[in-house]
N, C-alpha and C positions, 0 to 999 in steps of 0.2 A: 424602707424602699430606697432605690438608689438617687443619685439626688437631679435635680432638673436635668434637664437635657439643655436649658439656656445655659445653665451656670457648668458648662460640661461635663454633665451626665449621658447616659445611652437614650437613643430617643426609642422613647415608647412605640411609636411605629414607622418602619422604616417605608412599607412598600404606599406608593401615593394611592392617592383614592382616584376614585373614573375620572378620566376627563374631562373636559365638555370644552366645545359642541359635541355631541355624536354625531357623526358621518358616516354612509360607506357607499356603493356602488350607485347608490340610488342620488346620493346629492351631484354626483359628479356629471350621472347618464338624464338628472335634471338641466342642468348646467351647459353640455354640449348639446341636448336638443335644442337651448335658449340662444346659445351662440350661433348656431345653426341657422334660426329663424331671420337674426340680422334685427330684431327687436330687444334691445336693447335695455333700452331709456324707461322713461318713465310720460315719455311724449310719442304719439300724442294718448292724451290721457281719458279715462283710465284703457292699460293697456290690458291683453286678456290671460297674462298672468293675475295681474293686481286684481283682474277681477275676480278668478277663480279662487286667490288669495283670501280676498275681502267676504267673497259667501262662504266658505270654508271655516274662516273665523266666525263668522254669526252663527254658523249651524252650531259649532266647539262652546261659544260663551254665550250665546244669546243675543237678544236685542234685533231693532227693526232696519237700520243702515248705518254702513259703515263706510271709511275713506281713508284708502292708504299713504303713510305718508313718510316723511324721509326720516325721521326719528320722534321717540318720545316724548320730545322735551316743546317742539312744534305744536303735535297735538294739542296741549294744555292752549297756546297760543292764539291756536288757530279757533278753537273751540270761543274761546272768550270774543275775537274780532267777528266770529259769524252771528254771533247772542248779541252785537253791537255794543259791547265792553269795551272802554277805550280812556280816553284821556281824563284823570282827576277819578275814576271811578274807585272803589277798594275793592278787592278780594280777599276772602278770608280764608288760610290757609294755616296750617298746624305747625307750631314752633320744632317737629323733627320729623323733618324727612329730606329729601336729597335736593340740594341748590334748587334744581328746574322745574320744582312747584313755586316755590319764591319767583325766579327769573321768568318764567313763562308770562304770569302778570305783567311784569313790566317791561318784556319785550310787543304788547298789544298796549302800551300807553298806562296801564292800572299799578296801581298801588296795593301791596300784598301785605294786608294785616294780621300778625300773627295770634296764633290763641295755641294754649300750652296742652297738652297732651293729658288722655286717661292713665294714670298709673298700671291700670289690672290690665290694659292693652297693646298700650305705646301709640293708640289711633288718635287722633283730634278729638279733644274732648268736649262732646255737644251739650253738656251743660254752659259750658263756660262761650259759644259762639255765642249765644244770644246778648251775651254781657258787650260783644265786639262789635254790632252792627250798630250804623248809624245810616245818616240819608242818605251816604256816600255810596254804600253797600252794595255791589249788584252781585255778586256773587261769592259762592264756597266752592273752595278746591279739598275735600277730604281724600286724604292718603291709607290705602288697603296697606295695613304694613305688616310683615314678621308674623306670618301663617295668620292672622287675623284683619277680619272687615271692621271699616268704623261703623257705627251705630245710624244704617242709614233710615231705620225707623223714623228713631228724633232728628236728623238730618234733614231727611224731606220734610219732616213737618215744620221746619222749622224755615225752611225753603217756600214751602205754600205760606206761611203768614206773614213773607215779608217781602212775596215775589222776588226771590231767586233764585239765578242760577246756580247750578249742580255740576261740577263739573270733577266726575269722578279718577282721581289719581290711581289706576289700577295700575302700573308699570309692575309693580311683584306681586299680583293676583291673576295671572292667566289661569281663566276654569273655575275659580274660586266661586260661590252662589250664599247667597244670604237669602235665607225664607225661599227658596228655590229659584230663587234670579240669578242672572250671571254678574259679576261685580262688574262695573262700567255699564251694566241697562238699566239701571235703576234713577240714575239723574239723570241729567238733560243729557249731559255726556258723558262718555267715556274714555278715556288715555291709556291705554296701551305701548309700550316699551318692543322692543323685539332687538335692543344692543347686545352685542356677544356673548354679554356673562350672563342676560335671562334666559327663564328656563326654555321660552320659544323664542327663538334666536334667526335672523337676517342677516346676522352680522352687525349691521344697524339697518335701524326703522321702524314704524309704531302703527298706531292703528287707530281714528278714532270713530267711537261708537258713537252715532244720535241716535235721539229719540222720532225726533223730526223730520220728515220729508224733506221742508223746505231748510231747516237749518243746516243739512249735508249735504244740500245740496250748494248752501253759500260756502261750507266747510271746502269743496270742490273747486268751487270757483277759484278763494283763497290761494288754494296751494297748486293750483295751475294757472298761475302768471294774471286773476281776475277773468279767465275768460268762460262768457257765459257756457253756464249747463241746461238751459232752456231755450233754443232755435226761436220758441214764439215769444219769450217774455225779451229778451235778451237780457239777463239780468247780471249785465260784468259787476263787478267786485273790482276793490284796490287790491292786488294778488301780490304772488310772490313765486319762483318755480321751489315748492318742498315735496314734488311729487315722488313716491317711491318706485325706482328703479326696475323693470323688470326681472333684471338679474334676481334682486332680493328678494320676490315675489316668490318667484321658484323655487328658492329654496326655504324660502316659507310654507309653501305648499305640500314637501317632504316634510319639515315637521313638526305639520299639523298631524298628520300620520303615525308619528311616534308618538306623540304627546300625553294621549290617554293613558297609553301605559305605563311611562314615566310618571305622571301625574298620580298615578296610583301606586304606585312601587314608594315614592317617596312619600305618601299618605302613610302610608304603612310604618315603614320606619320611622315616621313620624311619633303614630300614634307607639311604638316599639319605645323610642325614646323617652316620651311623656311618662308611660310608665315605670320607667329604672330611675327619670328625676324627680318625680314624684315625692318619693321620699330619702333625698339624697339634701343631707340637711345641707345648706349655704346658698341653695339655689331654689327661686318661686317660679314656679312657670308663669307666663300672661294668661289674663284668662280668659275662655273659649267663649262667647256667649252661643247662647242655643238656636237661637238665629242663621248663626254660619253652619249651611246645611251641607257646604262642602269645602275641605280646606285642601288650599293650592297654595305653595309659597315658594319666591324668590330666594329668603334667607329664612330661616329659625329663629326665634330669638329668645332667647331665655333672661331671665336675671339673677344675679349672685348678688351675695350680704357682704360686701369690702368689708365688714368689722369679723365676719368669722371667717374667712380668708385672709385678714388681714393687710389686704391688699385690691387698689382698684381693677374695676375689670381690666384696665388698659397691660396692667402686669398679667390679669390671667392669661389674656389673650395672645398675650406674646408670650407665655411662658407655652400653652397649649398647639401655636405654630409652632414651636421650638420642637414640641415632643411630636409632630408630625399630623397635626389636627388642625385644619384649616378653620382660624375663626376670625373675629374683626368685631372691633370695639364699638363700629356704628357709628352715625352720624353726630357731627357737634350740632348743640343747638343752632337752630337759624342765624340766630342776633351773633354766635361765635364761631359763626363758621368760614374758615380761610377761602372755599370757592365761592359763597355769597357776599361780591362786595360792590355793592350797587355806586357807589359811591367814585368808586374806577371804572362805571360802566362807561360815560359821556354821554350818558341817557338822560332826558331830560327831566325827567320822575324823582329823581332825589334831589336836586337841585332846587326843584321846583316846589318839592313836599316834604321837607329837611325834617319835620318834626316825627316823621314816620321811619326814618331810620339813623334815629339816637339812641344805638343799641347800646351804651353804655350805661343808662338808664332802665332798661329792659330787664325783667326779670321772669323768667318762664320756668318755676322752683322745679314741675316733673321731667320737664326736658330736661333739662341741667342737671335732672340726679339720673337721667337714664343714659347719659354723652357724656357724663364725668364718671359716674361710677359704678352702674351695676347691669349696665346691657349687653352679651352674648350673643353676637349674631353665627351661627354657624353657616357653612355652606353648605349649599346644596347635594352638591359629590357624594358629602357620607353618605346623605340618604338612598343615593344607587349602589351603594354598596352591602344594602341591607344590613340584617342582625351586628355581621360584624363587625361595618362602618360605624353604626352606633354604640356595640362593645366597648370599641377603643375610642369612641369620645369619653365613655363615662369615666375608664378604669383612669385614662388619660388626664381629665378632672381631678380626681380621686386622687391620684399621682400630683398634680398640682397642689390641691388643699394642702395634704400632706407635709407641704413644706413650706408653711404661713413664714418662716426667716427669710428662705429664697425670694419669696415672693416681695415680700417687705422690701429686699435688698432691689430686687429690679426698681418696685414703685418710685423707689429713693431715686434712682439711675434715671426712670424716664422723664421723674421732676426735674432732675438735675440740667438735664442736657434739652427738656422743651419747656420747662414751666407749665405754665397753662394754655400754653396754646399746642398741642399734642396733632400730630399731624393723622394723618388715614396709614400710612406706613412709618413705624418705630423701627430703627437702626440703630443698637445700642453696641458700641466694645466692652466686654463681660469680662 
């Protein structure tokens, strides 16, 4: 076969895969009726976009109230300050997945203790939280990651014997259901994402789910400047304005409208794919437990054997852009990650609790073998592309393997020029 497309060869496939967002007549004829109205904002709140926003979303995922809010990364925050999480308390959250499970804690005053990952998953691994709680403990942040839920069985149970909080990281599980729940109703909370590159998209903004009347209602207060949501109780809050925008709302709204059927289209090619990697030796899929009764996913995530590729994922992965196959190496561990660095925050959390982020001490062996060497995150795109989008990932694979010297020689290359600190984007001259 002809030889990489890094190493200049012909790229395996030239025309790109879908877009995203999708748009057409309908986000725009959203958009100038919003402009129209002279309602704007996100004040005063909730507005009756955001509202028709927020029940639209509980009918799609589930769960009892909901509160929109200006991004994903708030939710987690917001959720912890209304549960009364705050200063000197811990959180216990999964040594991989993206900075603003980490940051979210200690933007509410908390301390975010990590615990390393299931290998057959990539989710928080609930055997190993029980080992991490102490008196300090008021709550768990488990991350929905890479077409699979964490194990919110053992999760919640483990939540009821030690009274805590649950504050579900769904940002890449929209629609996704475990034992017929929607992911984010199952704990106390839920966090929801809606940034440009998710698959239900605002542009930016999030969502989160309670379980509680009155926790959503302090959720509310929160992110509209403390001001009371109860006339008789007056109940303000120390707030903040992270209310989401009307604008956002509406084209929130458009789609919620698509989304079923994209949701399903990329099911499919999912479950299309599973079966061609199946038995495609170098590569192990994560595994599905029987539980997740419906799978919805942000990214894909597969894993390859560096020894019979010869090469880390961080080489497949840019050999596979190269040939026109949109993938991505995935997050560093927590403890090595360039946008977790509490320590340049001027927050008063590390300073104050230094013995909890001596990440050079830290050692999280699953994380670190899934951010160093064998995780595959593909994009979502292929999968609107159907049969053929997943075609030319595999042949496109297949086309990489193929060439364990190339790959070898990039590994060499991207050691050479980052060592071990390997960024989210590689730029190599070949």
């Amino acid at each position: 076969m002809h030889k990489l497309a890094a190493l200049g060869g012909e790229k395996f496939r030239k025309e790109p895969y879908p877009v995203w967002p999708v748009f057409d007549q309908k986000e725009f004829n959203a958009i100038q009726e919003l402009i129209q109205s002279g309602r704007w904002g996100g004040a005063p709140f909730p507005g009756p976009k955001s509202v028709e926003f927020s029940n639209g979303f509980l009918e799609m995922q589930g769960g009892n109230f909901a509160v929109p809010m200006i991004n994903g990364t708030v939710t987690m925050e917001v959720a912890l300050r209304a549960a009364g999480i705050g200063w000197g308390d811990e959180v216990i959250v999964p040594a991989y997945t993206f900075q603003a499970t980490a940051s979210a804690p200690m933007a509410a005053g908390a301390i975010p203790v990590f615990v390393d990952i299931d290998p057959q998953s990539y989710c928080i691994d609930a055997k190993k939280i029980r080992q991490a709680i102490t008196p300090r403990t008021k709550a768990i942040i488990p991350v929905h990651l890479g077409a699979n839920v964490a194990d919110m069985d053992a999760i919640m149970a483990i939540a009821d014997e030690f009274d805590l909080v649950v504050v579900e990281d769904a940002a890449h599980a929209h629609g996704a259901q475990w034992d017929g729940n929607g992911a984010g109703t199952i704990g106390d909370f839920g966090s929801f994402s809606f940034q440009s590159s998710k698959i239900l998209t605002t542009g930016e903004g999030g969502m989160l789910i309670c379980r509680d009347a009155n926790m959503a209602e302090r959720a509310a207060s929160i992110i509209d400047c403390g001001r009371a949501k109860d006339a008789q109780k007056l109940n303000f809050s120390m707030g903040t304005n992270y209310r989401l925008p009307e604008l956002q709302a509406a084209l929130g709204i458009v789609g919620l409208k698509r989304f079923p059927e994209q949701m399903a289209q990329r099911q499919a090619s999912m479950d299309y794919l599973e079966e061609s990697l199946s038995v495609f030796e170098g590569v192990r899929l994560l595994k599905r437990d029987l539980r997740h009764t419906r799978r919805s996913f942000y990214r894909y995530i597969f894993a390859i054997d560096p020894q019979i590729f010869n090469a880390s994922h961080f080489a497949v992965c840019y050999a596979l852009n190269a040939e026109g196959i949109p993938t991505y190496a995935g997050y560093p561990a927590m403890h090595r990650y360039d946008l977790f660095q509490p320590k340049l925050s001027r927050l008063p959390v590390p300073s104050a609790f230094p013995e909890y982020f001596d990440f050079e001490h830290m050692r999280f062996p699953m994380a670190e073998k899934a951010s160093q060497e064998e995780a595959v995150w593909v994009n979502e795109s292929i999968f609107r592309d159907g049969q053929r989008g997943v075609d030319d990932l595999v042949s496109a694979l297949q086309k990489v393997k193929n060439h364990p010297d190339g790959l070898a020689f990039i590994d060499r290359r991207i050691t050479e020029k980052y060592g071990n600190n390997i960024p989210e984007t590689i730029t190599l001259e070949i």
